[in-house]
Structures are given as structure tokens and as C-alpha cells.
Phi, psi and omega in degrees: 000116168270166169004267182340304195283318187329285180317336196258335183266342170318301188278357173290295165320288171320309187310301187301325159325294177275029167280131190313159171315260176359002256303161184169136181201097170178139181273177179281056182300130192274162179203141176285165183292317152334302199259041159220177188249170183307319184289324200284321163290002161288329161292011191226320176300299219296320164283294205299335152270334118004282166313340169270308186312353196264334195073356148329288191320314183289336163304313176306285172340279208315309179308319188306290186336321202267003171227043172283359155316004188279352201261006213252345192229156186339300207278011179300283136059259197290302114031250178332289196280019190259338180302309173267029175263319193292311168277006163272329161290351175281304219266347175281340206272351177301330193125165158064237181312310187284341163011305178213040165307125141242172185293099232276186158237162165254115177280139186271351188298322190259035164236352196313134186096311181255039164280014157270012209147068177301143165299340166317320209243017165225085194193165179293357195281009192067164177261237152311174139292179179238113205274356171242055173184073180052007159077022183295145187279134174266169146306160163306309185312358206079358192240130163005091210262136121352274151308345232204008202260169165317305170312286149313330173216091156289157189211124209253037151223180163091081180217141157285182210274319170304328169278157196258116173275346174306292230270320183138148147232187195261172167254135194280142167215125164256143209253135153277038203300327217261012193231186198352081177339138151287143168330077164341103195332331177299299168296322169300293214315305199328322207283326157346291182275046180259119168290021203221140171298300179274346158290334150298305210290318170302340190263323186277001152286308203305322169302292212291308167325331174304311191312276174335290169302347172297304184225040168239019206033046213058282122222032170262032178263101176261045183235352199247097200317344176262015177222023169225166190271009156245048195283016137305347184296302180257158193328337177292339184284001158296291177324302169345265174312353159278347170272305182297354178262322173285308204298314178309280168003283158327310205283312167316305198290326183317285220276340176121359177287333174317339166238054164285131142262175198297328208269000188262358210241356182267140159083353181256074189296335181269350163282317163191133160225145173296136186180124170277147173292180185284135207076357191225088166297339172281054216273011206028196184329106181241311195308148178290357191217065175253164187252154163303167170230133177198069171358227178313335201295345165294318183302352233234114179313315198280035190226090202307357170272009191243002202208347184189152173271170196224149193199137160341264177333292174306350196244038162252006185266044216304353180280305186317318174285332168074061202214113179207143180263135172281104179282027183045222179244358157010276159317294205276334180303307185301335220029068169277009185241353177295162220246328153288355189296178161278320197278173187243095185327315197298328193272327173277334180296323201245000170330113173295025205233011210206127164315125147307163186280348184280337182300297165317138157325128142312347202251338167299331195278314191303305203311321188306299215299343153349300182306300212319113161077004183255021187249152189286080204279158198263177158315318181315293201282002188274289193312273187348302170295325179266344161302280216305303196272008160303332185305045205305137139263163154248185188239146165285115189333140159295148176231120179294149129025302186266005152242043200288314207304353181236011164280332161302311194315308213278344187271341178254328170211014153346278174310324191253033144252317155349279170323316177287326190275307150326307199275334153335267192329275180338269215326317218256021162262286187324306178318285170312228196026298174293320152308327173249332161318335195259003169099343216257326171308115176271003182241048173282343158331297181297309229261328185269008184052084123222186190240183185306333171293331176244071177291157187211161187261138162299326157003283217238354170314000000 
């Protein structure tokens, strides 16, 4: 076998490795739910009922509930984001509409300030409970919702006394406003530019728990699915967690981990260390290549857990999952693009993990860059930042815009046009070859550099 064929079958072999679990086709872009329209987010209602209507959903419940120690350790991250590829992939598999369905996110940043009238709860996602009716989720208007009502998402725990769980019960919310602030952009960014896996990862739990308590009455709502260990009943907990999936995603792209595969990760404590939190030795799967527990949903055929273990490792690759983000205003809100930041715009701009920034409107970006610096920074968060900006990163030279497109090419699909080009490149030598062994070729010349005189057995090429 020569060179030539070697390589072609090498990169081939590569190709197939990085190829997503899934085949599939059209990828999974996320978009935040702000930056979406009422129909596109009805496709996100319209499947999770659907999904519930299958009893797919209640498998999903059932799993989270029975391993919540996944919350007490390193590997929450990922854990969360293998729950939501399985159900944007369940709500893909309806079909149709759904088809190239993804998961939208809540960025929570942008209620920050406003709990008491969050933008979530004036949305197709329902509103409040209704505190003199089992604390059951309204319309914004205040009236008996429709989506969120029994009739389309019965819900078979959390049920008060008055209610029949054979028949269904509603899903609960109590709203908190008076109690803990959600996170600010600022303040997420800030934990963001922590270059260490687990000083992000505690602080972007830490965050994410405000969400919960926000429509759980902290957690002394004990009906109220965001304040249990069945908080997938609501809708929101999907969402959540497709956002904490971005900010990992964001953090990674800050310091340059983004172009880590999982197999770069044993022994690279600041991309990830296995680590229970303190006080709780018990944390279930932190090692990278310990398998999930996802209670029945492996026995269920329509469940890719049913066909392969899932580990910490495989779910640090979003490409491998066929998986990519729209970062919204996020980023630039956070000023994760300031000239003082830690992070490296450049890591954020070209991230294969992210809708490139050239993809966006131009009159959108000037609009983000507003944002910059224009937030009130406390003490706290002054001492944070000179920790943070002792860290140097580096960054990759900047590339203007118009020759960003082939910096994509080369980061996303290098390999399988290498390839595709190579394996090109053989057949159609093998071709010539053959074709001049049979006599039918005239550029055997041209193609061996010689004259009649220096002749060659095709043979032996």
C-alpha cells in the first residue's frame, strides 16, 4: 500500500470518528428564546407535549429524580446536557415540523433586575401559579393556561391532596421575587473568565440555582417542580440547562479549551477536574469515563442509552453531538469583548462551538457593543477581576472579517475535505494508470516527466 492510499484511508477513518453519535441532517442550532417568535417557540411547546403525550417524558422525570446526587459534583455540566440532546432529539424524531427542531435556551441574564416580572412568565411558557388554586400555573393574563393546563401536560407527582394523580395534576409555580437576584450578565461573565473548571462550575451552579428558586419560592414551594427533584416537569428546566450548556460552551471558547477533544482531558485540571463538592462525598459520576445512570431510560429502544454508555467524556464535544450556539447578546452584555476582559474575543468570535460573529447583522453587533462597560461594578466584583485578570490568556491574532470564512472552513471541516480531496486524488491516479497500462492514455508523458525514452512500467508506480 503506498502513501497516497495510506493517508486516504487514515483520513477516512478520522472522518468517521468525528462524525456526530447521531447522523443527522441539519444541525442543532440553540438560539436564545428572547430572539425568537411566538410560533418558533410553540415548537418547543407543541413537542414537549407531544412527548409527555408518548410517556417518552416521564422516563426522562423519573431518571433525573432518582439521581439527584449528579447535582452535589464536577460532572453536573454535562449530566444536564446529555438530558437536553435526548429531548430535543425525542421532539426531532416527531417529524415534520419538527424535524431539524433545537433546543432553544433562557438566558436568565436578561430578567436580571426584573423578578418580579420576568420576561419567561409573560411568554407562551405560562406564568405564575395561581396561589389560591394549588399555586397551578395561568396564562400571563392571569387565566387558566391552556398549554401548561392538564389537559396537555398532566403531571403525575407534585399533586396536592385535592387532586387525582391517576387523571393528572397541574404544574406548580410559586414566583420569588423578594428573594435571592438572578445573576446579571456581568456577574455570570465574571465567574466565566475563572480559567479553572470547578471555580466556574460552582459559581455557574450557583447562579443556576437562583432560576430554580425564582419559581419555586426558594424551595419552600414543596409542589413546585423547580424546587424538586422533579423540576423537568417544568418547562423551563429544559431551557435552563441549554443555557448552562452555553455558558460552559462560552467558558471553554474564553481560555482556548474549545479545541480540546475529550481524549485531551485526562490529567488537564483546569479544562476538567472530577471533584465532589465539599461536604458531599457522595456526588455520583465525576470520573471521565464512569457511565450515567439514567434509571429505566436505557431498557427504552428510542433512547440512545439503550445503544451506548454516555460518560462525562463523551458530552465534553459539542460537535460530536451536532451541537452549536447562537450566543445572542450574551457575550457582549457581559463585555466579554472589553479590552480588560480575561478572555480572548478572538476565541469567542471563531469558536466551533458558536454561529460565527460574521453570521450576525452588522447593525446587531453595533447595537450589542453598547453594553460595553456600562455596568456598575461593586467591590466584590472589582477584587474578582484583579484575580481573574492576573490569569493571562492567550489569544489568537486577530483576522478581519473578510478573510474570517476560511478560518471556519479550516476549523470545521478541514478534515473531511482533506480527506474527500485525497481519497479524490488516489482513484483518479489509479484511473490514469490503468487507462495507460490499456494503451488509451496520450499524457503518459506529461504525467511521468519523460520522453519516449525514459518509459516506465505502470506496475511498479
Amino acid at each position: 500500500m503506498n502513501l497516497l492510499q495510506t493517508l486516504s484511508l487514515s483520513l477516512l477513518a478520522a472522518l468517521t470518528l468525528s462524525d456526530p453519535y447521531l447522523t443527522e441532517d441539519c444541525e442543532r442550532l440553540r438560539r436564545p428564546i428572547d430572539q425568537l417568535s411566538d410560533d418558533e417557540l410553540m415548537l418547543y411547546v407543541n413537542g414537549m407535549q407531544a412527548i409527555r403525550a408518548s410517556g417518552k417524558y416521564q422516563v426522562l422525570i423519573d431518571a433525573h429524580k432518582d439521581h439527584t446526587e449528579i447535582h452535589r459534583g464536577s460532572s453536573f455540566f454535562f449530566y444536564h446536557s446529555y438530558y437536553v440532546w435526548e429531548v430535543e432529539t425525542q421532539i426531532r424524531m416527531l417529524g415534520g415540523k419538527f424535524k431539524c427542531f433545537s433546543l432553544p435556551y433562557y438566558d436568565w441574564t436578561i430578567d436580571a433586575g426584573n423578578e418580579a416580572e420576568p420576561f419567561i412568565l409573560n411568554s407562551v411558557f405560562g406564568g405564575d401559579g395561581d396561589p389560591d388554586h394549588h399555586n397551578c400555573v395561568m396564562t400571563p393574563a392571569g387565566r387558566a393556561s391552556q398549554n401548561w393546563g392538564v389537559e396537555k401536560w398532566a403531571i403525575q407527582e407534585l399533586c396536592n391532596p385535592q387532586e387525582n394523580a391517576e387523571v393528572g395534576c397541574c404544574l406548580k409555580r410559586n414566583l420569588w421575587a423578594e428573594g435571592d437576584p438572578l445573576g446579571d450578565a456581568f456577574e455570570v461573565a465574571n465567574v466565566l473568565q475563572r480559567d479553572q473548571w470547578n471555580q466556574m462550575g460552582g459559581g455557574i451552579a450557583f447562579h443556576h440555582q437562583k432560576v430554580h428558586w425564582l419559581f419555586g419560592a426558594g424551595d419552600d414551594c414543596v409542589s413546585c417542580a423547580m424546587a424538586t427533584g422533579y423540576s423537568p416537569d417544568d418547562p423551563i428546566f429544559m431551557l435552563l440547562h441549554s443555557f448552562t450548556a452555553m455558558l460552559r460552551a462560552t467558558w471553554a471558547a474564553c481560555h482556548g479549551y474549545d479545541h480540546l477533544t475529550g481524549d485531551d482531558l485526562d490529567g488537564n485540571l483546569a479544562a476538567y477536574e472530577p471533584k465532589c463538592a465539599e461536604g458531599y462525598p457522595d456526588c455520583g459520576v465525576i470520573e471521565l469515563d464512569d457511565v450515567y445512570e439514567f434509571g429505566e431510560m436505557p431498557t427504552y429502544k428510542w433512547s440512545l442509552t439503550s445503544q451506548m454508555d454516555i460518560t462525562p467524556r463523551m458530552m465534553w464535544d459539542f460537535a460530536d453531538w451536532n451541537v452549536r450556539y447562537d450566543a445572542g447578546t450574551f457575550q457582549r452584555r457581559g463585555g466579554m469583548y472589553d479590552e480588560d476582559t480575561t478572555c480572548s474575543p478572538t476565541g469567542l468570535q471563531f469558536s466551533r462551538w458558536f454561529l460565527q460573529d460574521e453570521e450576525a447583522e452588522n447593525g446587531e453587533k453595533r447595537q450589542h457593543a453598547q453594553f460595553s462597560r456600562v455596568h456598575s461594578v461593586s467591590g466584590k466584583e472589582v477584587q474578582e477581576q484583579a484575580l481573574f485578570e492576573s490569569r493571562a490568556v492567550s489569544a489568537v491574532p486577530r483576522v478581519n472579517e473578510e478573510s474570517a470564512w476560511w478560518l471556519q472552513l479550516v476549523d470545521r471541516h478541514a478534515l473531511r475535505v482533506t480527506a474527500v480531496v485525497l481519497v479524490a486524488l488516489y482513484w483518479s491516479f489509479r484511473l490514469v494508470q490503468y487507462l495507460a497500462s490499456k494503451g488509451k492514455c496520450a499524457c503518459r508523458e506529461s504525467l511521468l516527466g519523460g520522453g519516449a525514452a525514459h518509459s516506465m512500467a505502470y506496475g511498479t508506480v
